[in-house]
ROVEX-116710 format. One line per 8 residues: number of its first residue (from 1); their letters; for each residue x negated, y negated, z negated of N, C-alpha, C. Coordinates in steps of 0.2 Angstrom, whole numbers. Example, Ala and Ser with C-alpha at 12.3 -4.5 7.8 and 13.67 -1.06 7.14 Angstrom:
1) AS) -66/28/-39/-62/22/-39/-66/16/-39 | -64/11/-35/-68/5/-36/-64/0/-39 $
This chain:
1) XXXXXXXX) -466/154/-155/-463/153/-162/-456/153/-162 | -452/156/-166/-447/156/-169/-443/151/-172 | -439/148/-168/-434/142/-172/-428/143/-176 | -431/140/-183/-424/142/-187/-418/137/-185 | -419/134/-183/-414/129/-180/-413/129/-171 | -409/132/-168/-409/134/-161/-403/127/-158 | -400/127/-159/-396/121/-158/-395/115/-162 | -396/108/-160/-395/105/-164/-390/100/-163 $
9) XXXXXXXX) -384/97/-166/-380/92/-162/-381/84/-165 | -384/80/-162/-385/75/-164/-377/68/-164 | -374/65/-168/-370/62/-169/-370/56/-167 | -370/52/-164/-373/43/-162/-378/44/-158 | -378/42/-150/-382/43/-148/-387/34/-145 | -388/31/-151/-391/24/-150/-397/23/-151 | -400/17/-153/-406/17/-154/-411/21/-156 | -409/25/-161/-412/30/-167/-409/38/-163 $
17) XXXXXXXX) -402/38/-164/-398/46/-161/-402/47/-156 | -401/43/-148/-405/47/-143/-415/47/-144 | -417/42/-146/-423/46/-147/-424/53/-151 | -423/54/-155/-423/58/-160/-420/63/-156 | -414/64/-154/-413/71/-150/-416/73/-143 | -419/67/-141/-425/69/-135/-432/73/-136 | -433/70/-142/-438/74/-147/-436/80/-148 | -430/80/-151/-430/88/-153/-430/92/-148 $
25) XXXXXXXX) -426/89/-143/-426/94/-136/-434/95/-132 | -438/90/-133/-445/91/-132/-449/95/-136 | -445/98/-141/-448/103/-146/-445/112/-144 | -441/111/-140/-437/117/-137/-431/119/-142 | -428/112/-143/-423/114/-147/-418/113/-142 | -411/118/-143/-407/114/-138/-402/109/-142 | -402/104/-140/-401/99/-144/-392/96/-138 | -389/95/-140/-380/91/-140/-382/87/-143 $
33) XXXXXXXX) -379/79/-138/-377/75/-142/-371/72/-140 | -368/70/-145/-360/70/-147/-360/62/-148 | -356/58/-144/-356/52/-143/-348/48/-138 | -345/44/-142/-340/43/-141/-340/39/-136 | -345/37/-132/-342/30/-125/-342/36/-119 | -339/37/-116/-341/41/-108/-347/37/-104 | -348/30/-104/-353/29/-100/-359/30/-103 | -359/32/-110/-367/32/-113/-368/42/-109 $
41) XXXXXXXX) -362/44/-112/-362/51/-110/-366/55/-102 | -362/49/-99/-365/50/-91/-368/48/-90 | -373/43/-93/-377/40/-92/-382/45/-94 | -384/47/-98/-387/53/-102/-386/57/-96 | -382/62/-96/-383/69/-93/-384/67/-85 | -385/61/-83/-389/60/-78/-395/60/-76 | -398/60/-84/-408/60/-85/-408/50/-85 | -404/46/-86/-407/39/-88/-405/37/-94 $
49) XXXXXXXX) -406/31/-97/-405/29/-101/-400/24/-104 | -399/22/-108/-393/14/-111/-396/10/-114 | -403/10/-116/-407/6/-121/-412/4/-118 | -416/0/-120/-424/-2/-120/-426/2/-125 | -431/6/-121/-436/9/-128/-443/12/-123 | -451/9/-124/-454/11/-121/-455/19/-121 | -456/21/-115/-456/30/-115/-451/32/-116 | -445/32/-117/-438/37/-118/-435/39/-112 $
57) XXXXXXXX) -435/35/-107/-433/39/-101/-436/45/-99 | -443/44/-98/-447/50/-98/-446/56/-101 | -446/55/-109/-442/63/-110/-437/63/-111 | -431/60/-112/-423/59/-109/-424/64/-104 | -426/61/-98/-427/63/-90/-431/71/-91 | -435/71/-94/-437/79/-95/-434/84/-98 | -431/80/-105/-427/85/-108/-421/88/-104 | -418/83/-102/-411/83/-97/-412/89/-92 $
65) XXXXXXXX) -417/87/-87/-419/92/-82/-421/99/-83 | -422/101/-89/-424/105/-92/-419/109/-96 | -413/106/-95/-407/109/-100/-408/109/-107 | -412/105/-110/-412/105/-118/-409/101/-119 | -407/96/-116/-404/90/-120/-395/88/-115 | -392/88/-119/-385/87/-115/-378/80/-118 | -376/78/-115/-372/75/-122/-364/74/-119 | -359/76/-124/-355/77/-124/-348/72/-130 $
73) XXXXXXXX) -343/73/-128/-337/68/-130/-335/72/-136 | -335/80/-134/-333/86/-137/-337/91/-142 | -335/87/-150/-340/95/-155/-339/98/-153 | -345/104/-153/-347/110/-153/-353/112/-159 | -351/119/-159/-355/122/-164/-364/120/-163 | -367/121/-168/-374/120/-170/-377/122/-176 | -382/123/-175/-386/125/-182/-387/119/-190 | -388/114/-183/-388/107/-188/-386/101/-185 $
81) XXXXXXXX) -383/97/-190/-381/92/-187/-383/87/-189 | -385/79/-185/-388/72/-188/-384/67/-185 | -381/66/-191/-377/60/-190/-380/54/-190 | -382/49/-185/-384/43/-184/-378/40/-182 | -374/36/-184/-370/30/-181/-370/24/-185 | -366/19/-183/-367/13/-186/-363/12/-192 | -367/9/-197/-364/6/-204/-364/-2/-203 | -361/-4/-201/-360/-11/-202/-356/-15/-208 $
89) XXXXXXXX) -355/-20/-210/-352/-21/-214/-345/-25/-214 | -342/-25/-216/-333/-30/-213/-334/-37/-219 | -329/-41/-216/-328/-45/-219/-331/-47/-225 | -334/-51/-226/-338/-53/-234/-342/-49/-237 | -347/-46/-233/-352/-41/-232/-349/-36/-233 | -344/-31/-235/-342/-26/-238/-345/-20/-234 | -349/-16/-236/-350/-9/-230/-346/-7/-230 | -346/-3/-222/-340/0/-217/-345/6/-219 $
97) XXXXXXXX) -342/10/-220/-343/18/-220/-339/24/-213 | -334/19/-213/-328/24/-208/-333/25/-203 | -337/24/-198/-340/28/-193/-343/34/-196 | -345/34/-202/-349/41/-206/-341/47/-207 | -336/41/-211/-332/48/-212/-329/49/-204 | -328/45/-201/-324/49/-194/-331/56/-190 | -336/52/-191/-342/58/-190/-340/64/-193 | -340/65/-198/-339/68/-203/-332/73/-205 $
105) XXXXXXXX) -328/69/-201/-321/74/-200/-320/77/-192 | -323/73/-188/-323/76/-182/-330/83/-180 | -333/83/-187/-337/91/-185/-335/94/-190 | -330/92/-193/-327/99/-198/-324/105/-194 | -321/103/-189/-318/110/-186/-322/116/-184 | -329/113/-181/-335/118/-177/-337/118/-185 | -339/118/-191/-342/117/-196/-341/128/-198 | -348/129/-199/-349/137/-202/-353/138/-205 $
113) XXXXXXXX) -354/144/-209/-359/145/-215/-363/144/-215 | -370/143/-216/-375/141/-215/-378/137/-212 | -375/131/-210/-375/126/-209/-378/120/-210 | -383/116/-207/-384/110/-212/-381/104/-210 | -380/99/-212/-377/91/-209/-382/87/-213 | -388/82/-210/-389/75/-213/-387/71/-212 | -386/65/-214/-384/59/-214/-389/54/-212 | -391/53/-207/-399/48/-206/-395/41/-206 $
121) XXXXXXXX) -388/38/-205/-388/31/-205/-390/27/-212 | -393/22/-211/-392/18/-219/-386/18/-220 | -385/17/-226/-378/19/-232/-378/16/-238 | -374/13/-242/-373/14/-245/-374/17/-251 | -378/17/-259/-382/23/-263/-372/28/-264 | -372/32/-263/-368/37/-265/-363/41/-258 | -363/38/-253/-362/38/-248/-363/46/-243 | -369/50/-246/-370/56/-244/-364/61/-249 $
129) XXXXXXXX) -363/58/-255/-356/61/-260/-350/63/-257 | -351/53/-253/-344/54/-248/-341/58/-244 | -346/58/-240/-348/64/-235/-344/70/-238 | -347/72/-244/-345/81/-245/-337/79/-248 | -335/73/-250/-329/75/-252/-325/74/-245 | -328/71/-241/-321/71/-235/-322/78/-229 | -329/80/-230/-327/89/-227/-324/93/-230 | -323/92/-239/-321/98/-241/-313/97/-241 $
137) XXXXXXXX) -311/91/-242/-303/91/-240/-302/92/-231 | -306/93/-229/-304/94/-220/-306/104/-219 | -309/104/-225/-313/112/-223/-311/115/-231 | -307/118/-234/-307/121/-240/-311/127/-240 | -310/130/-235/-315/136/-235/-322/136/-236 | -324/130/-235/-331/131/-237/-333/128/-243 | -336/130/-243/-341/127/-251/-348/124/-250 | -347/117/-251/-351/112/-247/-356/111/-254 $
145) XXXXXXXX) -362/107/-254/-368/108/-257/-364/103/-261 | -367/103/-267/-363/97/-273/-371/99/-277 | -371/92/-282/-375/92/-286/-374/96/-291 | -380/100/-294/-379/104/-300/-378/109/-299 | -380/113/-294/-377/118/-289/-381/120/-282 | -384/127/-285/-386/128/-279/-384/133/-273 | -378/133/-274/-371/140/-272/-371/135/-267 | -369/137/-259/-365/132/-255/-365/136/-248 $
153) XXXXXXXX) -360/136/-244/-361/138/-238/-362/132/-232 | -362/127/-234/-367/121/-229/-369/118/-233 | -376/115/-230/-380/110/-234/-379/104/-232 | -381/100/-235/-380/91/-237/-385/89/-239 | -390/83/-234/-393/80/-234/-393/73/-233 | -397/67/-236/-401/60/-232/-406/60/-233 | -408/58/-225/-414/56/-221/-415/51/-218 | -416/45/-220/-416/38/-218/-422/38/-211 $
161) XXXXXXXX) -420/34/-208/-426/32/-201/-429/27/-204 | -436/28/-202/-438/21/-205/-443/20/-199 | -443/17/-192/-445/15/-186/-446/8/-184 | -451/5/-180/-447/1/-176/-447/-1/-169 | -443/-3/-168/-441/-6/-161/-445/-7/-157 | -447/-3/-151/-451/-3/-146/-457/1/-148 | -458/4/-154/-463/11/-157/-458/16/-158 | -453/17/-156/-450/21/-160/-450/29/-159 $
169) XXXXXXXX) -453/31/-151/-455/38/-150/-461/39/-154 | -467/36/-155/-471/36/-161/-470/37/-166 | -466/33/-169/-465/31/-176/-460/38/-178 | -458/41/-175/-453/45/-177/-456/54/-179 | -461/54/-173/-467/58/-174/-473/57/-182 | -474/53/-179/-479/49/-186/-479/48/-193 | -471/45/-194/-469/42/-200/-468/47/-205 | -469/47/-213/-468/49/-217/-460/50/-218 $
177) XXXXXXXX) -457/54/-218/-450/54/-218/-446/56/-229 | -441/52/-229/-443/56/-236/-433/58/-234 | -433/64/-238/-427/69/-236/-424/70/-243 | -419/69/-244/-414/68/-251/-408/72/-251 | -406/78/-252/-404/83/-250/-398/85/-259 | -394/85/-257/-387/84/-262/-388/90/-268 | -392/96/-266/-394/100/-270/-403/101/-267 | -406/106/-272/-411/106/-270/-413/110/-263 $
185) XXXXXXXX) -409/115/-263/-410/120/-258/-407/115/-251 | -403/112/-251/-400/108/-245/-407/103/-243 | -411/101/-249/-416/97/-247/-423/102/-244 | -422/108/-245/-428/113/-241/-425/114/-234 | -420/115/-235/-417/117/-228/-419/111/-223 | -416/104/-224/-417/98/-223/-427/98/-218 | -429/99/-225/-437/98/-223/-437/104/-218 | -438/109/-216/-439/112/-214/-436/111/-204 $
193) XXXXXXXX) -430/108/-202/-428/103/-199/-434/99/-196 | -435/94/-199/-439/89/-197/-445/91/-198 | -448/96/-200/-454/100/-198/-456/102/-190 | -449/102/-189/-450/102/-181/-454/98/-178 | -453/94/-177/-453/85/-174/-461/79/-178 | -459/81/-187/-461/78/-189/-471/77/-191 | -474/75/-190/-480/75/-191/-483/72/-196 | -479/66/-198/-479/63/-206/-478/68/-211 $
201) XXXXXXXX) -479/65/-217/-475/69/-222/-468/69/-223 | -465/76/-225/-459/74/-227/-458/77/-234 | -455/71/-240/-454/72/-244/-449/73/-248 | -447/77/-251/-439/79/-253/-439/76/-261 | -432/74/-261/-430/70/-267/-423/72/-266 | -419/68/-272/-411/68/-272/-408/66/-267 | -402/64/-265/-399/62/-258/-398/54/-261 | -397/52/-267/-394/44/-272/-401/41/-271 $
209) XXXXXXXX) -407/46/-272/-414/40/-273/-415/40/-266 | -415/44/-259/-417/45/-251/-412/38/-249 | -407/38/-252/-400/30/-250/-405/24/-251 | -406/25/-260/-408/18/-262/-417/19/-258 | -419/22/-257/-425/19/-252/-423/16/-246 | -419/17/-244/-419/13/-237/-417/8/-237 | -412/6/-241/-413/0/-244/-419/-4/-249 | -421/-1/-251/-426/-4/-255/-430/-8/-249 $
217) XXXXXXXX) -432/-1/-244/-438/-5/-240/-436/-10/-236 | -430/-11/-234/-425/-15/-229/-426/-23/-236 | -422/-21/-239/-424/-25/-245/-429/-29/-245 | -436/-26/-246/-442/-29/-247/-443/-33/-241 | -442/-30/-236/-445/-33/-230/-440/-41/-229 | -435/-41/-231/-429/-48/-231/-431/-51/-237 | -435/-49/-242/-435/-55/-248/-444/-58/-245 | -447/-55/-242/-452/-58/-240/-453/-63/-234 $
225) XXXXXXXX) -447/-60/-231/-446/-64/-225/-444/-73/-228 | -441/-70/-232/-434/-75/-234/-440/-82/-236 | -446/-78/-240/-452/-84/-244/-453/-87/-237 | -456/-83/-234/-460/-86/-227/-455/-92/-224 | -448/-92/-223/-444/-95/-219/-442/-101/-224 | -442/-98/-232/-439/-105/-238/-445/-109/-235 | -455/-106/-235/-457/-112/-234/-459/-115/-229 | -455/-113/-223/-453/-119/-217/-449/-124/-219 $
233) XXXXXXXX) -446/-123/-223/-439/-129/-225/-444/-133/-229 | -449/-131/-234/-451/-136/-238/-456/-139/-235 | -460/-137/-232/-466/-140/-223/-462/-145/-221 | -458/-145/-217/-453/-148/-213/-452/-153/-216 | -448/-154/-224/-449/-160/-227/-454/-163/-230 | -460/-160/-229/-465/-163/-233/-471/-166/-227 | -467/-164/-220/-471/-164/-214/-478/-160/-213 | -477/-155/-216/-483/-151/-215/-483/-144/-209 $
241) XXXXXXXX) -489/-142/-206/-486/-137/-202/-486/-129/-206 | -479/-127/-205/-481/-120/-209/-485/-114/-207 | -488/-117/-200/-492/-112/-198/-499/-111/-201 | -501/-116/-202/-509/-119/-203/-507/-117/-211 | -503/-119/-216/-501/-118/-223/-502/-112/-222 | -497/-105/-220/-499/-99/-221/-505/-97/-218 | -509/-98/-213/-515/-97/-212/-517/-96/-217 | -520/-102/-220/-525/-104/-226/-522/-100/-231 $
249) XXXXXXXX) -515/-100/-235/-513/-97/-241/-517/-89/-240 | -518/-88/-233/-516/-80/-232/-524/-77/-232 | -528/-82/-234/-535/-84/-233/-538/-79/-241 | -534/-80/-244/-532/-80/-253/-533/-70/-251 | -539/-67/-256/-538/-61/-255/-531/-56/-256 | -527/-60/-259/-523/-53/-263/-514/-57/-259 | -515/-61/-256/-510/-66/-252/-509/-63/-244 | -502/-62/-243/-499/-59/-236/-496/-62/-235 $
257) XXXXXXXX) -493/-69/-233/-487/-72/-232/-485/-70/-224 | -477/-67/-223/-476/-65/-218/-475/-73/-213 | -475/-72/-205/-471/-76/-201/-465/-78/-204 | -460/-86/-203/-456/-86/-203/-454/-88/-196 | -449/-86/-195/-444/-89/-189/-437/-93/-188 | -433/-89/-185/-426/-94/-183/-420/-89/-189 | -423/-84/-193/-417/-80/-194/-419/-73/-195 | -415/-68/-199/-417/-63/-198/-410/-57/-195 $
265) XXXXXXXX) -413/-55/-190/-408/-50/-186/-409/-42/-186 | -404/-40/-182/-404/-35/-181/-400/-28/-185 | -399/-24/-186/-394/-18/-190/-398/-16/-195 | -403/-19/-198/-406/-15/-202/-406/-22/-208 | -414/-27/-208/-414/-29/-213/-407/-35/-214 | -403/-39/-209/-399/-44/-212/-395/-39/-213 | -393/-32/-213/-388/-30/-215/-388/-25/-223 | -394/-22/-221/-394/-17/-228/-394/-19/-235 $
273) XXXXXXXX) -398/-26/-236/-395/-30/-242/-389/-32/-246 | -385/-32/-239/-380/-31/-246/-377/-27/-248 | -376/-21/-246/-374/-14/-249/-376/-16/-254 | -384/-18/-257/-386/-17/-263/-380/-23/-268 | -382/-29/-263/-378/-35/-269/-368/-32/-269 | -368/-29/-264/-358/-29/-266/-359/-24/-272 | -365/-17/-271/-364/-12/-277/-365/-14/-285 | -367/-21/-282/-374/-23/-290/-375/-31/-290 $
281) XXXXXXXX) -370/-33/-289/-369/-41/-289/-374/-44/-294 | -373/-41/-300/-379/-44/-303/-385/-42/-307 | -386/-39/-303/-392/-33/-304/-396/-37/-296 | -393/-38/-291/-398/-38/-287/-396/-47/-285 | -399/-51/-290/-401/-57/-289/-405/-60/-284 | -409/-57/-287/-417/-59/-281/-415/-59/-273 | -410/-52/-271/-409/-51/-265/-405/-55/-262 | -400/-57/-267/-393/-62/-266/-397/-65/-262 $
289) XXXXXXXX) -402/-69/-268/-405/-77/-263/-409/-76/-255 | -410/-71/-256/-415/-71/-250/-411/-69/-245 | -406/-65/-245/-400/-65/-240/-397/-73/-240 | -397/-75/-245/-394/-83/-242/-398/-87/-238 | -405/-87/-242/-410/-91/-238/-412/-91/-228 | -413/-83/-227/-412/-78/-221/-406/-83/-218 | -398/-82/-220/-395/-82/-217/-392/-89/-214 | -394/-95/-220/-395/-100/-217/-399/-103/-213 $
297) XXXXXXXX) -405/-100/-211/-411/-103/-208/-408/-106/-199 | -405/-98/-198/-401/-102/-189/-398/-109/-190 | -393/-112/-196/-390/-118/-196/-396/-123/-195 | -401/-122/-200/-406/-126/-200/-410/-127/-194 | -410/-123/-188/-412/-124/-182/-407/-126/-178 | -403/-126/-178/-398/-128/-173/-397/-136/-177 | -397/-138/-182/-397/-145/-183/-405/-148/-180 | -408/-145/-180/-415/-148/-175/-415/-148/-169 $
305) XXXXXXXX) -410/-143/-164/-410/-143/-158/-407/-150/-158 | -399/-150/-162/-394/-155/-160/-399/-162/-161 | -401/-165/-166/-405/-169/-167/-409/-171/-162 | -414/-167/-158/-420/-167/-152/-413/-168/-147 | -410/-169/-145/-406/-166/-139/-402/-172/-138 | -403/-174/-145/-397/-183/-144/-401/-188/-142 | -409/-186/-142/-411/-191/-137/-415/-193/-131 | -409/-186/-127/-411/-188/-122/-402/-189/-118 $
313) XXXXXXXX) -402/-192/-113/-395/-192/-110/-395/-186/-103 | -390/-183/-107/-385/-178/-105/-393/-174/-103 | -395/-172/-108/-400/-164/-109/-399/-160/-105 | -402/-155/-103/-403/-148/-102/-409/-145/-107 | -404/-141/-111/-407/-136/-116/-409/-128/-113 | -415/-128/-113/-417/-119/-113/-420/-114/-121 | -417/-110/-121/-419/-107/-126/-423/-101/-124 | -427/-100/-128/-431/-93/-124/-431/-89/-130 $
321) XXXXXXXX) -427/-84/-127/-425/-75/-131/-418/-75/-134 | -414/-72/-133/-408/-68/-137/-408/-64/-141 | -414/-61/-142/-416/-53/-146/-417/-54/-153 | -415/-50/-154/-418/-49/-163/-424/-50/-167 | -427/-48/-160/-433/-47/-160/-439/-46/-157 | -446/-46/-154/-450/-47/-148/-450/-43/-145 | -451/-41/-137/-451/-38/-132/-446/-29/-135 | -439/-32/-137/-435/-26/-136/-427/-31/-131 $
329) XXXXXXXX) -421/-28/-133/-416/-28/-128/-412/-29/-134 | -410/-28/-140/-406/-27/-146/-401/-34/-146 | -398/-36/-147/-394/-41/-147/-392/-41/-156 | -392/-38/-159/-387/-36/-164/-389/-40/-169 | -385/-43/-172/-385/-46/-177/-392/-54/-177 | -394/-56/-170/-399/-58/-170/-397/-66/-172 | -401/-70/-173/-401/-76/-175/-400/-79/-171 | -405/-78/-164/-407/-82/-159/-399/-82/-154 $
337) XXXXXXXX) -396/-78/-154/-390/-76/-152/-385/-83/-153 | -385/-81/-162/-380/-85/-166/-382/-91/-163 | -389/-95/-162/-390/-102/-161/-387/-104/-156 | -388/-100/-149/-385/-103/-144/-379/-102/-142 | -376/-98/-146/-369/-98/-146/-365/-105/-148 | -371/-105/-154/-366/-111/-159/-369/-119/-153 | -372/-118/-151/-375/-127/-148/-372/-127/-142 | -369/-121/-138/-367/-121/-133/-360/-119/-131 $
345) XXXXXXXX) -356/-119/-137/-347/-120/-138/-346/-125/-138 | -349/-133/-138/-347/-139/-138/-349/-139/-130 | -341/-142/-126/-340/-144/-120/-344/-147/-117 | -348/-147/-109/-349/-153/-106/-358/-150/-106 | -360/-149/-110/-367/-147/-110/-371/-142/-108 | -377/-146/-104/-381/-141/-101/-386/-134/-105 | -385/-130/-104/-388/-123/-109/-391/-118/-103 | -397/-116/-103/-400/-110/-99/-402/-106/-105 $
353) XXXXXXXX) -403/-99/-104/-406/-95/-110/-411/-91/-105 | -415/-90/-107/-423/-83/-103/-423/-79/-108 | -419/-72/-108/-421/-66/-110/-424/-60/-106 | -429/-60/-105/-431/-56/-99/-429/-48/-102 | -426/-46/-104/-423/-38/-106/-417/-36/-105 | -412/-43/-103/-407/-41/-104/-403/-44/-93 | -399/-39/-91/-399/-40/-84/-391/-47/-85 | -389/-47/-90/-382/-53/-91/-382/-55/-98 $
361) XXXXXXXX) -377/-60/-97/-376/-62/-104/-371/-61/-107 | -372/-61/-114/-366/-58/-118/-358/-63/-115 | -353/-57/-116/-347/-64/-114/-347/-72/-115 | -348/-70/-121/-344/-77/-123/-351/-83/-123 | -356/-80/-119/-362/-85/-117/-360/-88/-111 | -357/-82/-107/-356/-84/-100/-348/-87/-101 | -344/-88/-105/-340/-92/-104/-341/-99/-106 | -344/-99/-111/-349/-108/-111/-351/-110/-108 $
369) XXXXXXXX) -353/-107/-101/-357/-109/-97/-365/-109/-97 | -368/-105/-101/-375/-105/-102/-376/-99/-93 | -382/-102/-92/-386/-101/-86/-392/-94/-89 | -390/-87/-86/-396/-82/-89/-401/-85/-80 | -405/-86/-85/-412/-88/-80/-420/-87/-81 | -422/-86/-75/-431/-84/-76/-435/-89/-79 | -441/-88/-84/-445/-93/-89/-447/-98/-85 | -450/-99/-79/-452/-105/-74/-447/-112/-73 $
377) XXXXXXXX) -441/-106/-71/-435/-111/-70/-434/-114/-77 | -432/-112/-81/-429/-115/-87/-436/-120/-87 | -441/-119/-91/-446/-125/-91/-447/-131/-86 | -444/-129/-78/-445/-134/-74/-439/-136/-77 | -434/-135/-77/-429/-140/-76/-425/-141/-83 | -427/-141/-91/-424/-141/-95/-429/-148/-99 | -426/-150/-103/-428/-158/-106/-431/-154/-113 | -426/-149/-117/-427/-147/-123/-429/-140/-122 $
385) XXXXXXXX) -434/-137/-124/-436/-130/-124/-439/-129/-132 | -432/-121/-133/-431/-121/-139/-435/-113/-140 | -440/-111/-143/-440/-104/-144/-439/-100/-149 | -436/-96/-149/-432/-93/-151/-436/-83/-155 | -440/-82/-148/-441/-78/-148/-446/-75/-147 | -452/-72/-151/-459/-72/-147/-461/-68/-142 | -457/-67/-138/-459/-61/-132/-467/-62/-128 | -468/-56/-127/-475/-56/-127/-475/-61/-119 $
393) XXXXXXXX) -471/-61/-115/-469/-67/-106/-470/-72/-110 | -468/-74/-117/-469/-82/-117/-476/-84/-121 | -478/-78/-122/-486/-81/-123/-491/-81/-120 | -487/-80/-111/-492/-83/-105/-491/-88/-105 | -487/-93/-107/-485/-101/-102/-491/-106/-104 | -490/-108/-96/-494/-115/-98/-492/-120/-100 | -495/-122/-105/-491/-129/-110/-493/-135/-106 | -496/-135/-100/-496/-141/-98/-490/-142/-94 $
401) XXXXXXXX) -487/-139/-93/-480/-139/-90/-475/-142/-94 | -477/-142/-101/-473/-146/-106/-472/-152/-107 | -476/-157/-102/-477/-163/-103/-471/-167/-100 | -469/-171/-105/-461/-174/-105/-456/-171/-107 | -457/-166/-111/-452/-161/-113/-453/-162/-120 | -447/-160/-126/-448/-158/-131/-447/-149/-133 | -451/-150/-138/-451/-143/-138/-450/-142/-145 | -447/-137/-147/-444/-134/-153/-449/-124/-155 $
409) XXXXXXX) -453/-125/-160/-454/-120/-159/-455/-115/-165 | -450/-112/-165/-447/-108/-172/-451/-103/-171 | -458/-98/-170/-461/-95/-169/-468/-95/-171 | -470/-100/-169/-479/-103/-170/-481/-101/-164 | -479/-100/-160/-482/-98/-154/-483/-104/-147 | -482/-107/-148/-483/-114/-143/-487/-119/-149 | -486/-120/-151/-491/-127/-156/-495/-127/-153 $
């Protein structure tokens, strides 16, 4: 079969980027990817990996040895291009866009007629706009897809991922994809792309409603968390267990209360909500709260550690997990993270951490002197065992091992 797309340069190659171009390169696309560290670069055209992600070496390592897949410091021309880099937000939540426009002005020079470029990072709702106004002042020559218009010599799309962590070669194959495309023709062009790869459906809309989905779903998923986690705080003061509470609530046919835990992590939901709230401060009330709720939760555990920990003299605390979330390596934005950061800046104190994903500690772990250690150790030799994180290693342990110890469990998973 004939590929309308024979080269593809993918932009970011992390989480989301390198699956995604291993895939397409498993599809017999020759696929570039375009990524600014040297060590992710070599690391790639070696045939291994930067990440945890189950199966990705595999076709990393196939596509690589097969010459579909290569990654590079240096654009180059391609049929289409998928910009995946980070959107994070700076100070007092405000979205950072500038990894999109530097994307975005560093493939204007290879940029030619017929061309597509999407935008898969979450963004921002108008953010895909941006995009076409910073290529056309770097590229006059072309005539970039604009709304109202279906004249254009490159097309302009958004295509959000909507994956997760440690499904992610599945999900990416599987998931309904929806494709929002600045003109209509830029959105067929789009769909026809992820026809390659995609076995979901893919649906095309505008590039403003393709934004605001990704947030929406991110969204949802953070106002539901936030309930689960408000009512640990209010168990807690009423001394009831919120596990056995949401059992029973959830008993209720029309009733899904999600888990709460220590916080909400990671690049997606603690961060995508506020794009909405800085755009719409008062318009997205509901969301405010529940990004407050979320974001206080770590405090409210780390006053329980500190609490449990003063009665014992001169503790040793273990906390089990740094991750965002279960049997992945992700650190980013994670709560579990924050907590031991913050207990284990005060001098003098003993602190071990068991993250079985990760081979060291973040710096400034290792300069408090936290101990990266195996699950047995921490258990044998720690007074306070705090969990953090439900990795499927800690729902082997034996809880008689825990006798004399206190235990903290922000999870439900020891009770």
């Amino acid at each position: 079969m004939k590929l309308e797309f024979n080269r593809v340069c993918v932009v970011g190659l992390g989480y989301i980027g390198l699956p995604t171009a291993a895939i397409l390169a498993s599809r017999g696309v020759e696929v570039i990817g375009l990524e600014i560290n040297s060590h992710v670069v070599e690391t790639i055209n070696k045939g291994d990996i930067h990440i945890v992600e189950p199966g990705l070496d595999v076709v990393v390592r196939t596509a690589v040895m097969s010459k579909k897949l290569r990654a590079t410091k240096t654009p180059e021309t391609a049929d289409a291009y998928l910009i995946a880099v980070p959107t994070p937000f700076k100070g007092d939540h405000v979205p950072d866009v500038s990894y999109v426009e530097s994307a975005s002005k560093a493939l204007a020079p290879v940029l030619k007629k017929g061309d597509l470029i999407v935008l898969e990072s979450t963004s921002p709702v108008g953010t895909t706009d941006l995009m076409a106004q910073w290529l056309k002042k770097e590229r006059p020559d072309l005539i970039f897809a604009s709304e109202g218009s279906e004249q254009c010599d490159v097309y302009l799309a958004y295509c959000p991922e909507r994956v997760l962590p440690g499904h992610v070669l599945r999900e990416l194959i599987e998931n309904d994809r929806v494709i929002g495309g600045v003109n209509s023709v830029s959105a067929e062009r789009a769909q026809k792309l992820y026809k390659i790869f995609v076995e979901g459906d893919c649906i095309v809309t505008n590039a403003r409603t393709a934004e605001m989905v990704k947030l929406t779903e991110n969204s949802f998923r953070d106002v539901n968390i936030a309930f689960a986690n408000e009512l640990s705080l209010l168990c807690d003061k009423f001394n009831i267990s919120v596990w056995e509470l949401i059992q029973l609530a959830n008993r209720h046919p029309r009733v899904k209360i999600l888990q709460p835990g220590p916080g909400v992590g990671g690049h997606c939901i603690s961060v995508d909500p506020w794009f909405l709230v800085h755009q719409a401060p008062d318009e997205a009330r509901l969301i405010h709260a529940a990004r407050k709720v979320n974001d206080s939760k770590p405090h409210f555990v780390l006053e329980k550690v500190e609490a449990v920990s003063e009665k014992f003299k001169n503790p040793t605390v273990a906390f089990f997990g740094l991750a965002f979330k279960a049997n992945i390596d992700d650190l980013r934005e994670s709560p579990s993270l924050d907590i031991v950061e913050h207990f284990s800046s005060r001098r003098g104190r003993s602190v071990m951490a068991v993250e079985p994903y990760i081979d060291s500690l973040p710096k400034k772990l290792e300069e408090s002197g936290v101990q990266l250690v195996d699950l047995e150790t921490a258990i044998q030799n720690a007074d306070v065992l705090v969990l953090l994180v439900d990795h499927d290693q800690f729902k082997r342990v034996d809880k008689k091992k825990f006798e004399g110890k206190a235990v903290i469990d922000t999870r439900g998973l020891w009770r």
